[in-house]
N, C-alpha and C positions, 0 to 999 in steps of 0.2 A: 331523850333528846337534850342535848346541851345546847345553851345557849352564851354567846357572850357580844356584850352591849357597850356601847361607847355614848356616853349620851353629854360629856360636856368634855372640852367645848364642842359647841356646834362643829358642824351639822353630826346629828345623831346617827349612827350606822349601829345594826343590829347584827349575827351571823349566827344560821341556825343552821347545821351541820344534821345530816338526818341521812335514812337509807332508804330510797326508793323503791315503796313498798304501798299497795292500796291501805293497809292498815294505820300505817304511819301520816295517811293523809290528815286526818283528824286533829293530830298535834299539831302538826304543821300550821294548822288553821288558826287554832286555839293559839299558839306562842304568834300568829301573825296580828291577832287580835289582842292579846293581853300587852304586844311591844306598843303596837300605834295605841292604844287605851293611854297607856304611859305616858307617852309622846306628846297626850295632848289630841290625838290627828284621827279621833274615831267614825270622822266623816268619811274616812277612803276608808273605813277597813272591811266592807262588802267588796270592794272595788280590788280589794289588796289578797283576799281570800280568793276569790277568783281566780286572780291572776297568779296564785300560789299553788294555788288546784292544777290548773291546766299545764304549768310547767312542772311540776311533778308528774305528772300524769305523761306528760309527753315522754321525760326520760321512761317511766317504767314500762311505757308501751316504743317507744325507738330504740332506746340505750340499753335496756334490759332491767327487768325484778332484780331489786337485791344492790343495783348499783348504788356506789357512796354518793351522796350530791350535797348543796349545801345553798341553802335560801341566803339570799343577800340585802335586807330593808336600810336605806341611806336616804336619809331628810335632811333637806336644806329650806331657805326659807323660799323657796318657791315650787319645791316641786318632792315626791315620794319616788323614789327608786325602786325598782322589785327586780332580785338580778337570780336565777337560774345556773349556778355551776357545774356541771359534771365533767365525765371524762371521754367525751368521744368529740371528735373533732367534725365529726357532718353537721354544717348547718342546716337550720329549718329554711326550706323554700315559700317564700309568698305565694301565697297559693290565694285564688278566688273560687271557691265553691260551688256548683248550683245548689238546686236544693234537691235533686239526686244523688249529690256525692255524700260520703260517710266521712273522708279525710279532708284534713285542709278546715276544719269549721273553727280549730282552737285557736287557731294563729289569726283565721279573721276575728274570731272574737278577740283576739287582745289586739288588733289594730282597733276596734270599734270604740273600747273603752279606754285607752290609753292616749294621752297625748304623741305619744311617738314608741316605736319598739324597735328591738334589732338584736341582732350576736356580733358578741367578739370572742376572736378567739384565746385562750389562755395557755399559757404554759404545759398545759396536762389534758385540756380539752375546749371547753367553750362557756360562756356562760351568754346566755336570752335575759334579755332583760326589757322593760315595759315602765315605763314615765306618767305617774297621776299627777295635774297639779293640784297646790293645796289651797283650798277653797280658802276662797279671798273673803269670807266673810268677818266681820269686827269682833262677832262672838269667839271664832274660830285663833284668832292672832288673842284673845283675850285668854284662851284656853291653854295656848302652849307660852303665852307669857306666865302663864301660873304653874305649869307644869317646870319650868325651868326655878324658879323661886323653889316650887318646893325641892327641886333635886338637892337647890343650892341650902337651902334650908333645913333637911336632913343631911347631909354633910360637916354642917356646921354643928350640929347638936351631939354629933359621932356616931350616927347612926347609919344605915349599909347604905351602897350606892344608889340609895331612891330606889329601891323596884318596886313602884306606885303600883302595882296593880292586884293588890288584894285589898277589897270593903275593909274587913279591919284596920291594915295598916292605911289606908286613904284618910277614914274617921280620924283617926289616932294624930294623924301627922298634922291636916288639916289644925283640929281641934288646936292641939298647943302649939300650931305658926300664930290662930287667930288670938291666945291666950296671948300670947309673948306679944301681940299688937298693941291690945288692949294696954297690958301693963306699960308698954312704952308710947302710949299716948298720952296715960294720965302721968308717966315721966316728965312730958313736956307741956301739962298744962293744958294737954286738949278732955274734951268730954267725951270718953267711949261711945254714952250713950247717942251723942248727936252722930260721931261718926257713923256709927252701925245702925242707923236711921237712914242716912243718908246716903250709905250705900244698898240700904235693901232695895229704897224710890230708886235709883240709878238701874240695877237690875232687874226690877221689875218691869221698867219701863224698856229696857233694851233685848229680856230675856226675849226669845223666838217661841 
């Protein structure tokens, strides 16, 4: 599965081009979690998996096994995109279920969880797409304010476009932004030690 990512400047868009296949669901998952990891935005990403699941699943079971499709993740500051591409141009009907019926359950499930959903059509077929918004919490805007620094802060050191999301390279990157702080605190006269005192109380006291 190839992947290619846009993450500055905002709003980040992600494209993950794949062949609609049960096997292939799994990655799918995993690149929808290791993107929003990245992002900063790991709060949707049960919410993002799901909704990557089901439209997957819709093409291999409407469109056919084996069709080309291509996942679409676009973050702005208020809301996560998750867009659905393929090649057939029937849209999915709103459907309301009982709880006799077998079809129709997916589409209500991404109304239920989603702030809003819908198709448009494209050039070649259609793409479904489903709207989370992004949790308004202070830790949450704290998380992809940092997530943004470090892109911009491996960039600047010459190192690859930020793809934060291997434990190694996180420790690694992390480790020498907070080095290079330090050093340029006591450049200007401040005490490392007070600062890094004083942001552990600030965190501790904010952490969730």
């Amino acid at each position: 599965m190839h992947r290619y990512s846009v993450t500055d400047p905002q709003p980040r868009r992600c494209i993950l081009p794949f062949t609609a296949e049960a096997p292939q669901l799994a990655g799918l998952r995993q690149a929808v979690n290791a993107e929003l990891a990245a992002w900063g935005m790991s709060a949707l990403a049960e919410e993002a998996r799901l909704i990557a699941t089901e439209l997957a699943s819709n093409v291999i079971k409407h469109v056919g096994e084996g069709t080309a499709a291509t996942l679409v993740l676009d973050a702005d500051t208020d809301q996560l995109r998750v867009e659905l591409h393929d090649s057939s141009h029937k849209e999915p009907q709103s459907l309301h279920p009982t709880s006799e019926d077998e079809s129709g359950r997916g589409l209500q499930l991404l109304a239920d969880i989603s702030v809003s959903w819908g198709a448009t059509r494209t050039a070649v077929g259609k793409a479904v797409w489903c709207e989370l918004p992004l949790t308004p919490e202070k830790s949450c805007h704290r998380v992809q304010r940092a997530t943004t620094v470090m892109e911009a802060y491996g960039r600047a050191v010459g190192g690859p476009a930020a793809r934060l999301t291997r434990r190694p390279v996180l420790e690694e990157s992390a480790t020498s932004l907070i080095l290079d702080l330090l050093h340029w605190l006591t450049a200007h006269g401040l005490d490392p030690d007070d600062i890094l005192d004083r942001a552990q109380t600030h965190f501790e006291a904010t952490a969730v």
